[in-house]
N, C-alpha and C positions, 0 to 999 in steps of 0.2 A: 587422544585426539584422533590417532588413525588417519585416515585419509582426508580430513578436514582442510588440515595444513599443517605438513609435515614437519618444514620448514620453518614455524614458528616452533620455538624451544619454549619449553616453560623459563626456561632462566632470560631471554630475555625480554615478557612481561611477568613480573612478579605479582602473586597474587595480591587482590585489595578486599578487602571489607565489601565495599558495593557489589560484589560481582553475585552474590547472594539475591541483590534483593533486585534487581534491574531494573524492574518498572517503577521502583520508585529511580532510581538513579540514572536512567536515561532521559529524565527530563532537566537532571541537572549539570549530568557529567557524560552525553550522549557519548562522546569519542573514548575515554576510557571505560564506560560498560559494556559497551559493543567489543573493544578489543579484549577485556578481561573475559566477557562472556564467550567471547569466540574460541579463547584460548582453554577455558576449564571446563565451558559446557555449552559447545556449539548450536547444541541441537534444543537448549532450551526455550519452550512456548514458542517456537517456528512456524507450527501447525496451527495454534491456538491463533495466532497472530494475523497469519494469510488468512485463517478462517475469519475472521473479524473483519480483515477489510473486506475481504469477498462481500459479504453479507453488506458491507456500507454502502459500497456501490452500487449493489444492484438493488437497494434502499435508495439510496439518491437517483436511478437512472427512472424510477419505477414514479417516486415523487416526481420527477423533472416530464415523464410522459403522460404523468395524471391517471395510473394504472386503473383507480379508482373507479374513472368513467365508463372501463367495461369489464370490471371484475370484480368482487368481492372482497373487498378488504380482510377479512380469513384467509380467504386462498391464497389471495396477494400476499399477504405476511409468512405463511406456511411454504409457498415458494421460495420467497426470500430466503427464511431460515433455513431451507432444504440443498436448494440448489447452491447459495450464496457462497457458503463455506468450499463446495467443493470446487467452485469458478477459481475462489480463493487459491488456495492450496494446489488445482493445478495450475495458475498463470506463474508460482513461484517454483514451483519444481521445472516449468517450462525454462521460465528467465535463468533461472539459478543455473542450468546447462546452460543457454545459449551466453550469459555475459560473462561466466567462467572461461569460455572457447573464446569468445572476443580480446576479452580482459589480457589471455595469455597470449592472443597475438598481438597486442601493444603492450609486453615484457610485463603484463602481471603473474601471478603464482597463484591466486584462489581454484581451490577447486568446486566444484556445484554443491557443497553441503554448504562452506562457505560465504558462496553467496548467495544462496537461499537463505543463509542466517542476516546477513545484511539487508535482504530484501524485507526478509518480516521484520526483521528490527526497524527498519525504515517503516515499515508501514505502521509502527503501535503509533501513532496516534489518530489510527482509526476508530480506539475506545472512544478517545474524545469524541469522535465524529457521531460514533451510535448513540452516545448521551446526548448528544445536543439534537438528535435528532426525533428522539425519545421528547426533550424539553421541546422541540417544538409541536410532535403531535400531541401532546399535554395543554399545552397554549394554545393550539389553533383548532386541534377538533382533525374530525375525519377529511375535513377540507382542504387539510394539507394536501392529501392524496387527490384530488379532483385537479384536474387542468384547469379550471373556471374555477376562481375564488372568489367572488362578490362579497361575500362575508369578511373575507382579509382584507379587501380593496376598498370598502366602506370605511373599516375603523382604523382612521390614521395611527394611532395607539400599536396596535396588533401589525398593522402594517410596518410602520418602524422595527420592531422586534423582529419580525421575517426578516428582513433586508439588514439587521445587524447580525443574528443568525447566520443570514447565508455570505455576509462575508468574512465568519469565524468560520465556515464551513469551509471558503474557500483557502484562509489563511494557514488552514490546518491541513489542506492536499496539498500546499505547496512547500509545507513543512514534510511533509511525506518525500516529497521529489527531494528537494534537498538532502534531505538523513539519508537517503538511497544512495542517493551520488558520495556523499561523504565516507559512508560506510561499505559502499563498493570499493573505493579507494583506499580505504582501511584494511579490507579484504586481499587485495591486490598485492598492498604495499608498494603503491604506486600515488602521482598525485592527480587531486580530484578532476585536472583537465585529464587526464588520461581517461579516468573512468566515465566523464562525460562521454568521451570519444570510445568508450566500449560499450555504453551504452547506445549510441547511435551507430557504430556498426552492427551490433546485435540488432536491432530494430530493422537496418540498408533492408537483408532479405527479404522479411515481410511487407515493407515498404513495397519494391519493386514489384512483387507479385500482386497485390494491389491495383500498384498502377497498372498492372497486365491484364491482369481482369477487367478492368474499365474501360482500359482503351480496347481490349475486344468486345466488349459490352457496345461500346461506343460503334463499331464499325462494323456490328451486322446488324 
């Protein structure tokens, strides 16, 4: 384990059967395959994982601005794939230092490998989200990606389907937030209000610089 987490002993999580196969068993036993996987192979599919949601989200920011209307759906897609994963992969090497540093000033112990492991674990159910996003440009056509849907908005049918869609889409990033919090706190060995609270001091920073820039935006 090395510097992952010193502090956990293998003796006390003993090995399980699931820790093998995780992605089947973090839909059923999320809190004991996070901690089994943390313990025997921290660093498993971390990368593959962050790379995946990367890719979702700048899938869904891309759908949400109707990329479509001035770019190429090739390009568009080849971006996605290009850029997605690395957006990915750095916001969780970012997070993973900065809620490791917060984590431990409200008494947790993870170090940034970690929680970079909680954090991609948290995020696999961004495969879900690429399938379903897969099933709906299969079902709607290139018009997903267009900001004006007329075609969607005519057939009540197709339209239902969107709007059930997007609120598995939604129901599945809040499943994301959730397993994060859960498994920060699993990481920590602390409880989940703490890691709420380490995950908003890790954020306070960025936050206030933010607001810094706007209100000097605002005042020249």
């Amino acid at each position: 384990m090395g510097e992952v987490d010193a502090k956990m002993a293998d003796e006390d999580f003993p090995r399980q059967d699931g820790w093998a196969r995780p992605l089947a068993t973090t839909w059923t036993h999320p809190r004991r395959t996070f901690r089994d996987t943390l313990v025997w192979r921290p660093t498993h599919l971390v990368l593959p994982l962050a790379a995946a949601w990367g890719v979702d989200r700048l899938l869904a920011l891309q759908i949400t601005r109707g990329a479509a209307d001035y770019m190429a759906i090739p390009t568009m897609l080849i971006m996605v794939a290009v850029i997605g994963p690395l957006i990915g992969i750095a916001l969780v090497w970012l997070f993973g230092w900065i809620w490791a540093w917060s984590g431990r000033l409200l008494g947790g112990e993870a170090s940034p490998p970690a929680v970079r492991a909680a954090i991609a674990w948290g995020q696999a159910p961004a495969l879900f989200l690429l399938a379903l996003a897969a099933i709906q440009f299969a079902a709607i056509g290139p018009e997903l990606l267009h900001k004006s849907r007329p075609g969607l908005m005519g057939d009540d049918g197709l339209k239902a389907f969107y709007y059930a869609t997007l609120f598995c889409r939604n129901f599945l990033s809040g499943a994301i937030v959730v397993r994060i919090i859960i498994f920060l706190a699993q990481a920590h060995r602390f409880s989940t209000w703490r890691a709420i609270g380490a995950i908003l001091l890790g954020l306070a920073p960025g936050f206030a610089v933010l607001v810094g820039f706007l209100f000097l935006l605002r005042a020249s």
